[in-house]
ROROFI-642368 format. One record per residue (C-alpha): x, y negated, z negated; residue in three letters. Coordinates in Angstrom, 2 decimals. Layout:
% residues N
- X  Y  Z  ALA
...
//
This chain:
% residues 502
- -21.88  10.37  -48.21  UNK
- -21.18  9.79  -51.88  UNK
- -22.38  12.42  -54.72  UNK
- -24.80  9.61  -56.09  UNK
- -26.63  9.14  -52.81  UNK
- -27.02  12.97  -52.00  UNK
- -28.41  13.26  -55.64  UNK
- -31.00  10.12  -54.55  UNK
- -31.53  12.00  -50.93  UNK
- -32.39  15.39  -52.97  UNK
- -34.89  13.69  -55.24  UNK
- -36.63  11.71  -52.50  UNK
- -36.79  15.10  -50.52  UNK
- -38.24  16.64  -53.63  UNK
- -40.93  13.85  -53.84  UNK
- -41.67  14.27  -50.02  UNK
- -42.31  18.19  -50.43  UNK
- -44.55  17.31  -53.36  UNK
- -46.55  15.34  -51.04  UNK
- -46.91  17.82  -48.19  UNK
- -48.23  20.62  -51.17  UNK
- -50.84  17.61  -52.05  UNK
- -49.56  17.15  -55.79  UNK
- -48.35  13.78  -54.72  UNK
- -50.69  11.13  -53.44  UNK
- -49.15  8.24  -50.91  UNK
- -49.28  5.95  -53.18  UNK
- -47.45  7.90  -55.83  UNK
- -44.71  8.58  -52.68  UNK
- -44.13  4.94  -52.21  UNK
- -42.56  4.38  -55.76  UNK
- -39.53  7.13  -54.44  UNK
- -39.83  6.10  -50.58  UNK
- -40.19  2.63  -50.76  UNK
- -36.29  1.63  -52.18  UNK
- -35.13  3.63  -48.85  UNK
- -37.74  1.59  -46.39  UNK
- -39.97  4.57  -45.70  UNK
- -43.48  3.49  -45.66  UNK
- -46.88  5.17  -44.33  UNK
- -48.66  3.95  -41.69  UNK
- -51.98  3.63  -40.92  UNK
- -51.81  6.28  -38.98  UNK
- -50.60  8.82  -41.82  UNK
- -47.30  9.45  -40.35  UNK
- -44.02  7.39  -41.57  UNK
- -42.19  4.58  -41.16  UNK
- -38.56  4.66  -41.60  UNK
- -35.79  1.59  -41.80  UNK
- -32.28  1.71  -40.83  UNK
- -30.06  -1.27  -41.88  UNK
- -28.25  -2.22  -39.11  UNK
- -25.59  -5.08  -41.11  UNK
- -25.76  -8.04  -38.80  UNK
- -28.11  -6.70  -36.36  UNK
- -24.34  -5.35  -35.17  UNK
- -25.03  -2.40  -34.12  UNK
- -21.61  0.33  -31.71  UNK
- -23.43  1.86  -28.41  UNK
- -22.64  5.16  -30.04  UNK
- -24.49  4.81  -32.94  UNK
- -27.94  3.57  -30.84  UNK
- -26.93  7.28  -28.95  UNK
- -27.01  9.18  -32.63  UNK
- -30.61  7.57  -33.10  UNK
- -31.87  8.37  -29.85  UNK
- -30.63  12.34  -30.73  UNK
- -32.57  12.04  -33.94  UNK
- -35.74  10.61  -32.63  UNK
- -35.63  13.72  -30.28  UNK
- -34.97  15.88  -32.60  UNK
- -37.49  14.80  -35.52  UNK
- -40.54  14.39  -32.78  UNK
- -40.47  10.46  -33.97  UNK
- -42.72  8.05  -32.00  UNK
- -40.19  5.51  -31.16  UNK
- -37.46  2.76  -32.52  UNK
- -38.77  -0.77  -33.34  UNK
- -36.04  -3.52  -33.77  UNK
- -37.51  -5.98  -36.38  UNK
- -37.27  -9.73  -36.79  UNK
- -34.59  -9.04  -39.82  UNK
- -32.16  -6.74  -37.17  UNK
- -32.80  -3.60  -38.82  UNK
- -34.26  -0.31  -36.59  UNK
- -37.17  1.17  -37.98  UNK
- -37.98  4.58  -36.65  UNK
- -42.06  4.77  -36.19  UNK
- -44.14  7.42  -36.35  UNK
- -41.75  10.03  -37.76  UNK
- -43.64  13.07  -39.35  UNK
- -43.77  13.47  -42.92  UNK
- -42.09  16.86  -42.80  UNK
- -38.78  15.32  -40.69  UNK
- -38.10  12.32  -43.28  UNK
- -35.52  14.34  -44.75  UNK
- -33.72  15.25  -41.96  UNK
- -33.98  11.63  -40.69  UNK
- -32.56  10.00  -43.09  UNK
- -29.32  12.81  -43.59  UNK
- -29.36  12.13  -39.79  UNK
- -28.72  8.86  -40.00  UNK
- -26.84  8.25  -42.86  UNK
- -24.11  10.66  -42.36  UNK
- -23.40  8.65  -39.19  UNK
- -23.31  5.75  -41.22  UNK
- -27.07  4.17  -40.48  UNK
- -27.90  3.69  -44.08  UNK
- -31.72  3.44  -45.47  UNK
- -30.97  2.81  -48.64  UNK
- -32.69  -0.54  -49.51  UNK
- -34.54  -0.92  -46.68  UNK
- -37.71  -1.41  -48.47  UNK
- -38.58  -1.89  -52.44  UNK
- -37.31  -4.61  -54.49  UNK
- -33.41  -4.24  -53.39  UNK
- -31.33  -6.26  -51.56  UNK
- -32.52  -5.76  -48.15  UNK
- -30.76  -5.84  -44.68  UNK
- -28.13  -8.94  -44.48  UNK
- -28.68  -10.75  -41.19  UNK
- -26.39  -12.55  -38.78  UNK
- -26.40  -14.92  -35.69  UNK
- -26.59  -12.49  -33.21  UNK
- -24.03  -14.33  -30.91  UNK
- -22.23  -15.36  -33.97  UNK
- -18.37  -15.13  -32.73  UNK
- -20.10  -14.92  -28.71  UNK
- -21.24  -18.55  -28.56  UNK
- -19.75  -21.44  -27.46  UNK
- -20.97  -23.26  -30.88  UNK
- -19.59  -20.48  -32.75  UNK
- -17.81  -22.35  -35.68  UNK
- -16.12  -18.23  -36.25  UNK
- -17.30  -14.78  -36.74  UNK
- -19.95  -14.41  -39.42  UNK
- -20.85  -10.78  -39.04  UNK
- -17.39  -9.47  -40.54  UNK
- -18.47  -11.19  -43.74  UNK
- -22.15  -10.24  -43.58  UNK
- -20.21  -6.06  -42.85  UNK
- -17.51  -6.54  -45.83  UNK
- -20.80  -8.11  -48.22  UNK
- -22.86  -5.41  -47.27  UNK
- -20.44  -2.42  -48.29  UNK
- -19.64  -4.80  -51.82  UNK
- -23.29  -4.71  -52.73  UNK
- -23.64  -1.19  -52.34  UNK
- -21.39  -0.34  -55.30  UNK
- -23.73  -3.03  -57.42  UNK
- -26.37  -1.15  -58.91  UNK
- -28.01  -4.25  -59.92  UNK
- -28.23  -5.31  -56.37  UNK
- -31.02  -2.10  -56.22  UNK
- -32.94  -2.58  -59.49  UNK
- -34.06  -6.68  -58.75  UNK
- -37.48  -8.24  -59.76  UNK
- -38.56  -8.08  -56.01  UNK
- -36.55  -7.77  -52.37  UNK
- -33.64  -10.24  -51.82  UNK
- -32.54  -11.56  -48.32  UNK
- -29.20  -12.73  -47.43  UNK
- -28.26  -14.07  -44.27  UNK
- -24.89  -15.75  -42.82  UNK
- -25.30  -18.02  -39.93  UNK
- -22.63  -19.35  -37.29  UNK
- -23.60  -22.87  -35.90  UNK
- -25.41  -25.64  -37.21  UNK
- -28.44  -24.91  -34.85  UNK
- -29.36  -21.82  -37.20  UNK
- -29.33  -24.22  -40.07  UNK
- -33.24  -23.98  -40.54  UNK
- -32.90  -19.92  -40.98  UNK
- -30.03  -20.41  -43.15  UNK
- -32.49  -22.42  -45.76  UNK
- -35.16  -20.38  -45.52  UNK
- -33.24  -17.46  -47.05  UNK
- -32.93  -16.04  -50.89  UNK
- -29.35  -16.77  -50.11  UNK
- -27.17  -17.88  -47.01  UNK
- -23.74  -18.59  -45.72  UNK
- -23.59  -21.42  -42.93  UNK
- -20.16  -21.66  -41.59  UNK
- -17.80  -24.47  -41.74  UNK
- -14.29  -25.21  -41.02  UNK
- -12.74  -27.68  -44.12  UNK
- -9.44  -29.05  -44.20  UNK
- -8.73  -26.06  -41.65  UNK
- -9.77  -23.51  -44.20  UNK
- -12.48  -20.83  -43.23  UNK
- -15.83  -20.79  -45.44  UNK
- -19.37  -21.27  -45.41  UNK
- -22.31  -24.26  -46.60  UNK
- -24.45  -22.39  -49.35  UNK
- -28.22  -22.26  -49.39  UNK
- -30.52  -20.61  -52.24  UNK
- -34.09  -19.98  -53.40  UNK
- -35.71  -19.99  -49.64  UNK
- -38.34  -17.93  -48.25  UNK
- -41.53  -17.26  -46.35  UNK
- -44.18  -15.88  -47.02  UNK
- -47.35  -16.60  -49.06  UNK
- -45.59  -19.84  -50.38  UNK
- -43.07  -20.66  -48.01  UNK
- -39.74  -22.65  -49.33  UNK
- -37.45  -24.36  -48.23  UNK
- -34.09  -23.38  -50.15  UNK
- -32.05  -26.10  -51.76  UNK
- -28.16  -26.57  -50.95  UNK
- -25.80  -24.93  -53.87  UNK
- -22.56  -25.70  -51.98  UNK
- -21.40  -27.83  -49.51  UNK
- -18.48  -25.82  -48.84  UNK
- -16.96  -22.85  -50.40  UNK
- -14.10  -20.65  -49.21  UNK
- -14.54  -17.49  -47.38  UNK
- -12.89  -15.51  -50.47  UNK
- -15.78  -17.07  -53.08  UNK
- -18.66  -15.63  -51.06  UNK
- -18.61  -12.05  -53.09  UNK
- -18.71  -14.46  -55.97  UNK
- -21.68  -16.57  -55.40  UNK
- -23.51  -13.82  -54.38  UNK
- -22.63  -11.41  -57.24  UNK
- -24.05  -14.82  -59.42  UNK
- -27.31  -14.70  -57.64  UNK
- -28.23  -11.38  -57.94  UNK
- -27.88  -11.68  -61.81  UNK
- -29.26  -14.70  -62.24  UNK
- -32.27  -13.40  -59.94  UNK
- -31.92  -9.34  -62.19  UNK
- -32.02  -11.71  -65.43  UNK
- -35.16  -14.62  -64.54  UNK
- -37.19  -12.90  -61.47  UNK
- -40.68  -12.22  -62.77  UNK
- -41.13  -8.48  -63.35  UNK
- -44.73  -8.95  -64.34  UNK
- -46.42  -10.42  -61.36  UNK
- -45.16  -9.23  -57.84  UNK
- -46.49  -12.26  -55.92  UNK
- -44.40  -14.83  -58.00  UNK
- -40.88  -12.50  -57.99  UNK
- -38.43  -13.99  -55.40  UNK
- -36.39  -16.41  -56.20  UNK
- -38.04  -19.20  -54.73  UNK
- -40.54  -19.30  -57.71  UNK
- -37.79  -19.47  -60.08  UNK
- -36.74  -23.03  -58.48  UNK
- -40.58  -23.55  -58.59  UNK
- -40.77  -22.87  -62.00  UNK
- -37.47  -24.57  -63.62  UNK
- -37.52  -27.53  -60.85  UNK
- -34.46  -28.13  -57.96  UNK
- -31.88  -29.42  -60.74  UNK
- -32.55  -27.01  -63.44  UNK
- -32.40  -24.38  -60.94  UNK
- -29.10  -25.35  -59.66  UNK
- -27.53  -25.96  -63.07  UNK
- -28.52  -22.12  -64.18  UNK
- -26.98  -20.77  -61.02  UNK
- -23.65  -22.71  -61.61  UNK
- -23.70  -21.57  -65.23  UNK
- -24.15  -17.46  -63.50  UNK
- -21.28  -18.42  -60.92  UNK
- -18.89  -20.01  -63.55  UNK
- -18.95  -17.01  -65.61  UNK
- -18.90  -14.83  -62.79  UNK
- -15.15  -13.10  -61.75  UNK
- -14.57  -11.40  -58.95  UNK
- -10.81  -9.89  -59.23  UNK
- -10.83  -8.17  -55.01  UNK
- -9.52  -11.11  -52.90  UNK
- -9.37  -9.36  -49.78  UNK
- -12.43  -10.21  -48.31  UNK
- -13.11  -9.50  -45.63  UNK
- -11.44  -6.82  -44.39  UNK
- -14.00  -5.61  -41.62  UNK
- -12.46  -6.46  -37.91  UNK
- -14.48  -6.46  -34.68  UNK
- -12.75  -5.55  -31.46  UNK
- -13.92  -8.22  -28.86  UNK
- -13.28  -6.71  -25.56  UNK
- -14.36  -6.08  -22.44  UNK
- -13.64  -4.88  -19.46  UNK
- -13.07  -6.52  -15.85  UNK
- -15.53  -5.37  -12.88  UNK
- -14.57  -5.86  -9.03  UNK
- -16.62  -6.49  -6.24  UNK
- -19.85  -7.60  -7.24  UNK
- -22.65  -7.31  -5.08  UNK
- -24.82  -10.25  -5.07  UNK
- -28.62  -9.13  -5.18  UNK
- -30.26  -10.20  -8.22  UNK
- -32.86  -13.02  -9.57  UNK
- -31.35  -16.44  -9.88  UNK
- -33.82  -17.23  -12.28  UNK
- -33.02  -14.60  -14.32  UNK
- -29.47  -15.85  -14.56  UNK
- -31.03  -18.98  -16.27  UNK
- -33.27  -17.66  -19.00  UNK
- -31.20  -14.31  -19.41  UNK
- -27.32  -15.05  -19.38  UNK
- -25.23  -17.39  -21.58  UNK
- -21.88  -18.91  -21.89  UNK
- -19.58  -17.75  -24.19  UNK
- -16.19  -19.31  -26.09  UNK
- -14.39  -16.70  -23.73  UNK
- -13.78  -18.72  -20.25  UNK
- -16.34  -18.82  -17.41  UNK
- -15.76  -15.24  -16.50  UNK
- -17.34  -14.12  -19.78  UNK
- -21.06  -14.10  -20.65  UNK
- -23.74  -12.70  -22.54  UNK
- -26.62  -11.28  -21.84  UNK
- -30.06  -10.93  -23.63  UNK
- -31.95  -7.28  -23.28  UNK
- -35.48  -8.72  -23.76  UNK
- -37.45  -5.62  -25.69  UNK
- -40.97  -5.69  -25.11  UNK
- -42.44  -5.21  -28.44  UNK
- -38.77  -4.96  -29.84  UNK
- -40.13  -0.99  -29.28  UNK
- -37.81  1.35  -27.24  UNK
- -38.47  4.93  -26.79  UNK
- -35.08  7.76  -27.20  UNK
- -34.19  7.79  -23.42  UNK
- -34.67  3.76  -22.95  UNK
- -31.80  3.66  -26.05  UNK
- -29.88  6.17  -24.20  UNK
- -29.61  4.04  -20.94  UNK
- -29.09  0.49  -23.11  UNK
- -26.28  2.13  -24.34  UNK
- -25.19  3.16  -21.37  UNK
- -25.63  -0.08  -19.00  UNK
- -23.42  -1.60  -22.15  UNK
- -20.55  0.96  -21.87  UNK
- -20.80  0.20  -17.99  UNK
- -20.93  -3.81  -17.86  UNK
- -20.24  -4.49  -21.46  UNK
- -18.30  -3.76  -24.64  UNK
- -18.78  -0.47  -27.21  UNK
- -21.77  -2.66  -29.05  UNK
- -24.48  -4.94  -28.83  UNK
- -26.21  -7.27  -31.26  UNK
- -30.06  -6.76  -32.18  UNK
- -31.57  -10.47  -32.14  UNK
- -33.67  -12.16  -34.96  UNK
- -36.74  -12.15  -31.80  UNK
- -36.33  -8.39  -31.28  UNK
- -34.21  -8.36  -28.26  UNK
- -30.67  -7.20  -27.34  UNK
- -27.69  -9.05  -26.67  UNK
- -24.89  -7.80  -24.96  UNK
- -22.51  -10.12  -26.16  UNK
- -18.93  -9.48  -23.56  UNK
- -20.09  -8.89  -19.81  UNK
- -17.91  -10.53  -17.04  UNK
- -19.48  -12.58  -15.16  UNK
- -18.82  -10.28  -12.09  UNK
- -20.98  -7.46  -13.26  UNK
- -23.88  -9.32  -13.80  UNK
- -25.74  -8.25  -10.60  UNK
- -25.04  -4.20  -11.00  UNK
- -26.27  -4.63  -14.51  UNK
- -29.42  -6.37  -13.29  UNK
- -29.93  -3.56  -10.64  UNK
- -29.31  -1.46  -13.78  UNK
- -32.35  -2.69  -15.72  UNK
- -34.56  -2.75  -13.04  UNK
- -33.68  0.64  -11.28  UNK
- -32.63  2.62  -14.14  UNK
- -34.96  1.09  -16.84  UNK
- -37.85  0.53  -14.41  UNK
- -40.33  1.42  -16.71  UNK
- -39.73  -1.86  -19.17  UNK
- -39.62  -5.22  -18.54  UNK
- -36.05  -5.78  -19.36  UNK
- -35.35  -8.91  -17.51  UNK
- -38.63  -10.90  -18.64  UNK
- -41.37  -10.50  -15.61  UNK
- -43.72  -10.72  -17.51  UNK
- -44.70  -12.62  -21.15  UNK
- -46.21  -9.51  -22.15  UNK
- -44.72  -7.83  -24.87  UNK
- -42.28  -10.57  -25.31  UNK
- -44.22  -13.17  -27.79  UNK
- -42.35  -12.53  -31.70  UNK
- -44.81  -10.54  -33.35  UNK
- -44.75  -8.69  -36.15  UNK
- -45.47  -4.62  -36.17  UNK
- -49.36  -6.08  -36.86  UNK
- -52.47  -4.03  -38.19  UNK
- -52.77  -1.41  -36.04  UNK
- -49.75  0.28  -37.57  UNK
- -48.62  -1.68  -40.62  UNK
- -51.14  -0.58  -43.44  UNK
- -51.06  -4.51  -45.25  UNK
- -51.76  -5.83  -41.98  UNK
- -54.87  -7.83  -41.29  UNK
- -55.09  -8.77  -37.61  UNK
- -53.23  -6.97  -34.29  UNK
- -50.74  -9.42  -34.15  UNK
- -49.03  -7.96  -30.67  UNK
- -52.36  -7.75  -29.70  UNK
- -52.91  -11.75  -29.96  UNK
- -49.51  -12.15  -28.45  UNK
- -50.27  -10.11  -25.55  UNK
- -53.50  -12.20  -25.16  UNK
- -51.40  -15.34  -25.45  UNK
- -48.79  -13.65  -22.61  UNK
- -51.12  -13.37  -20.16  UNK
- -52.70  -16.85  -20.36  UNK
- -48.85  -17.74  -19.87  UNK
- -48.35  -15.65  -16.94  UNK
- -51.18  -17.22  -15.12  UNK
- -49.87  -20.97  -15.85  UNK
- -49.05  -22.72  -13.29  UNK
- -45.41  -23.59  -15.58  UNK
- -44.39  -20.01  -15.78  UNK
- -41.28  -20.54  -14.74  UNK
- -40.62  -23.71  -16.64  UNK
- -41.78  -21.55  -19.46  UNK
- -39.76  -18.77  -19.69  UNK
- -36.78  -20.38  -20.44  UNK
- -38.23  -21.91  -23.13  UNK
- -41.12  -20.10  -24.63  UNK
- -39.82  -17.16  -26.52  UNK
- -38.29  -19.01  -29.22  UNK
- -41.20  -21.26  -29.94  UNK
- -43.77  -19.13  -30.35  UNK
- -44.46  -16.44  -33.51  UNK
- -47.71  -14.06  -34.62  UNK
- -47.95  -12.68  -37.34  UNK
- -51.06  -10.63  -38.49  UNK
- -50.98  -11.44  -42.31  UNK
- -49.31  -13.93  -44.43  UNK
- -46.22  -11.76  -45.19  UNK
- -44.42  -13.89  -42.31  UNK
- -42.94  -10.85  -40.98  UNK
- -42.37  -12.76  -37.28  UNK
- -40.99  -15.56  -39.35  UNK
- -44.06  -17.87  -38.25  UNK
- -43.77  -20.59  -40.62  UNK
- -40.16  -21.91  -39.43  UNK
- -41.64  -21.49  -35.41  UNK
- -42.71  -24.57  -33.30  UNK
- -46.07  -23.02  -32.57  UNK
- -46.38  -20.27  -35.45  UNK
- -49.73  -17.96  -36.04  UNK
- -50.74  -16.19  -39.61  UNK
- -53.80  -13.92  -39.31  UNK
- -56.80  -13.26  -41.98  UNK
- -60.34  -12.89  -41.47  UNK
- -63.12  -15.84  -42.61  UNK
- -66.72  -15.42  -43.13  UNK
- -68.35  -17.70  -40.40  UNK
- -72.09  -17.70  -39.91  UNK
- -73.05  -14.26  -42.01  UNK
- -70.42  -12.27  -39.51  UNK
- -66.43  -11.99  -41.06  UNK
- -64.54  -13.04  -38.04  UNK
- -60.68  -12.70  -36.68  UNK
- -58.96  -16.01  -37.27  UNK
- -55.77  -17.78  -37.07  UNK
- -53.97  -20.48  -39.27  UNK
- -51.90  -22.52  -36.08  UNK
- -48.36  -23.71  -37.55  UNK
- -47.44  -26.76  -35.48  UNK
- -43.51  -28.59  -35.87  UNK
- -43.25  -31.61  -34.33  UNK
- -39.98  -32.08  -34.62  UNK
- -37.31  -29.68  -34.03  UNK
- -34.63  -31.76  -35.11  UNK
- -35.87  -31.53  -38.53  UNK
- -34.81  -29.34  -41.05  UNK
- -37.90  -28.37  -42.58  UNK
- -41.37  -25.72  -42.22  UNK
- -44.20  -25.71  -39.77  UNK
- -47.07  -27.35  -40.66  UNK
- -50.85  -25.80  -40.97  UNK
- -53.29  -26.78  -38.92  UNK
- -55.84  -27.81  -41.07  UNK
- -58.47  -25.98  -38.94  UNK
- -58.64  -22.08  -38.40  UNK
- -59.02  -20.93  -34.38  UNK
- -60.63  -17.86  -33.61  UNK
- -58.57  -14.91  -32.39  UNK
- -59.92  -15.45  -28.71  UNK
- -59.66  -18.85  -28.58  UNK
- -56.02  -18.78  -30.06  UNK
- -54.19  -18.87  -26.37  UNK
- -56.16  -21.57  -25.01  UNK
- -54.97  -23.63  -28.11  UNK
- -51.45  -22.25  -27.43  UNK
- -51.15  -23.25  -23.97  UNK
- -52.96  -26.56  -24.40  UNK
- -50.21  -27.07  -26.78  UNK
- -47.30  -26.28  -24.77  UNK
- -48.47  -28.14  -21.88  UNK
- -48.06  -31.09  -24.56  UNK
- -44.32  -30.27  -25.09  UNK
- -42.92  -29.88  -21.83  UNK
//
């Protein structure tokens, strides 16, 4: 750890202690806590976030934060919609300890939270699939460690999201990003399709295209001209107009693009050696499978890969995205058995285990079900398994129980008489979130939910604004119902819905 972070560690430490004496109220603790993604919840204790670049994440490092949840007497881990770990419910006295924890085993916080460039995401089977144009999460690693060394990247008008994205079929996320890298193969040269100025949120935006193609050695570049054109024009005065987005809103699609080319022209980057992050894909080779496991599971759970038909990969599916310290311990371990030395955290809260032959796919079923028996692991159920964000009962700007809706929603599912038919394809259609933050990414879903509360009849009751797309082939946002559902008539109207698609 560099003498500038401990310095930044030592201050926020100080800040902390101030706040257990009571000179320092919660609010006053956000303005040091917030730039390292430690937030209160509503239940007074704390909220930590670990970036985790790429949602890439080694089986030894998921081990170091199970040892520190033990040893701080935090709640639990929660893997988010943007692939980072937050660590919930950690007491206000251990924050300190957390975060040297983590961050001398190289699970940074810094700029998790506040108005900093937050957690860079990748496909999670970037490099894995068979659609795979190459390997984004090398880039997304050797970007990350660049923008650390940019101060400017921590002292922006609001947060800024970056994202790189492997196959056309993520091209929706990629546009709905401050700034994102889509890869593409031209002239048999390595690079990337360039979106800016997307987001959701309270005015969700599509981004507009910058580049069609640029070379893998111009990313640093283009995003070194972003974040100063975003430091230099982001509104500083009102929060709810800062991201970039309302700058294209503001100067119009052409203007927009013209400023950014004038920040990239005069913008040099002399290090050409991007990227120089490598990822070791291996596995290893298991013998004499047994053959006892769920054939449907096999459908909704495994994957081909680019690797031959003896390679797969496998989604974990999280229930809540939460996992307590022993349920990390054993992931880790049933990956070090029938996987490689890491997994990939999903953009739905799940797990991949990207390399397992094909062979050891029925001892790591037994594994999740014997071993892990207390989780639904292997999708049983829908409960626990609808995208939702961390919703009101914890987050303290939340205005509905999202996960409480999406259990709601689960069991309605459960009891269809197209379960089965469902759970191949349900998961990724269907988003809650409690608030219109968009922290389950609701707006891009098929069938997407945003809570608030509506006077109706003298009585202010729980509703939901339903986000229906058509058509997936398009690139482009849900759209709003123009009639709000109440919360308990919400997964009647989701079913009814789905019954429509399939």
């Amino acid at each position: 750890m560099n003498e500038e972070l401990k310095a930044e560690h030592l201050e926020l430490k100080n800040e902390v202690e101030k706040f257990l004496n009571g000179e320092l109220s919660a609010a006053d603790l956000k303005h040091s806590s917030a730039p390292f993604g430690i937030y209160q919840q509503r239940d007074d204790l704390f909220m930590t976030r670990i970036r985790v670049t790429g949602g890439h994440i080694n089986n030894s490092e998921l081990r170091v934060i199970a040892n520190i949840i033990d040893k701080n007497k935090i709640e639990y881990a929660h893997l988010t919609t943007r692939q980072d770990i937050q660590l919930q419910g950690v007491p206000a006295e251990n924050i300190y300890a957390t975060i040297q924890g983590c961050t001398e085993k190289g699970l940074p916080f810094k700029g998790g939270g506040g108005n900093t460039f937050r957690n860079i995401t990748a496909s999670p089977d970037s490099g894995i699939s068979q659609d795979s144009v190459f390997d984004v999460v090398p880039h997304a690693k050797s970007l990350n460690d660049i923008m650390f060394t940019w101060d400017k990247a921590f002292e922006l008008p609001r947060k800024l999201k970056i994202g790189f994205f492997s196959s056309e079929k993520d091209e929706l996320m990629a546009i709905l990003q401050d700034l994102a890298f889509l890869a593409k193969i031209e002239n048999g040269k390595l690079g990337f399709k360039v979106y800016g100025g997307g987001g959701m949120g309270k005015e969700s935006a599509l981004g507009i295209k910058l580049f069609d193609f640029i070379p893998v050695a111009e990313v640093t570049r283009c995003t070194l001209a972003m974040t100063e054109l975003f430091y230099d024009h982001g509104d500083r005065e009102n929060r709810n107009a800062a991201r970039i987005r309302f700058i294209v809103k503001r100067l119009g699609k052409e203007k927009f693009l013209a400023l950014f080319n004038e920040y990239f022209k005069k913008t040099s980057i002399e290090d050409k050696s991007f990227p120089a992050w490598k990822l070791n894909l291996t596995t290893s080779t298991k013998k004499n499978p047994e053959q006892n496991m769920d054939q449907d599971w096999l459908k909704y759970a495994v994957s081909p890969t680019r690797f031959g038909d003896d390679i797969v990969s496998v989604k974990i599916f999280i229930p809540g995205g939460n996992l307590n310290a022993e349920q990390l311990r054993k992931i880790a371990k049933a990956s070090d058995l029938y996987g490689t030395s890491f997994v990939r955290l999903t953009l739905g809260q799940d797990i991949i285990f990207p390399l397992v032959h094909s062979s050891a796919l029925p001892k790591l079923y037994k594994f999740l079900k014997i071993e892990l028996k207390d989780i639904d692991l292997t999708l049983e159920s829908f409960k626990g398994h609808i995208t939702c964000c961390i919703g009101a009962t914890v987050c303290k700007i939340g205005i509905l129980d999202s996960l409480g809706l999406g259990n709601a929603i689960a069991d309605k599912l459960d009891k269809a008489d197209i379960k089965a038919e469902l759970r191949s394809k349900t998961l990724d259609m269907i988003k809650v979130s409690g608030c219109p933050n968009s922290c389950s990414a609701h707006p891009a879903a098929c069938i997407g939910m945003q809570g608030q509360k509506k006077r109706i009849d003298d009585r202010l009751e729980n509703v939901y604004k339903i986000f229906i797309k058509t058509d997936t082939s398009k690139l482009a946002l849900a759209e709003a119902d123009e009639y709000l559902v109440k919360e308990n008539d919400v997964p009647d109207k989701v079913l009814k819905i789905l019954r429509e698609r399939l």
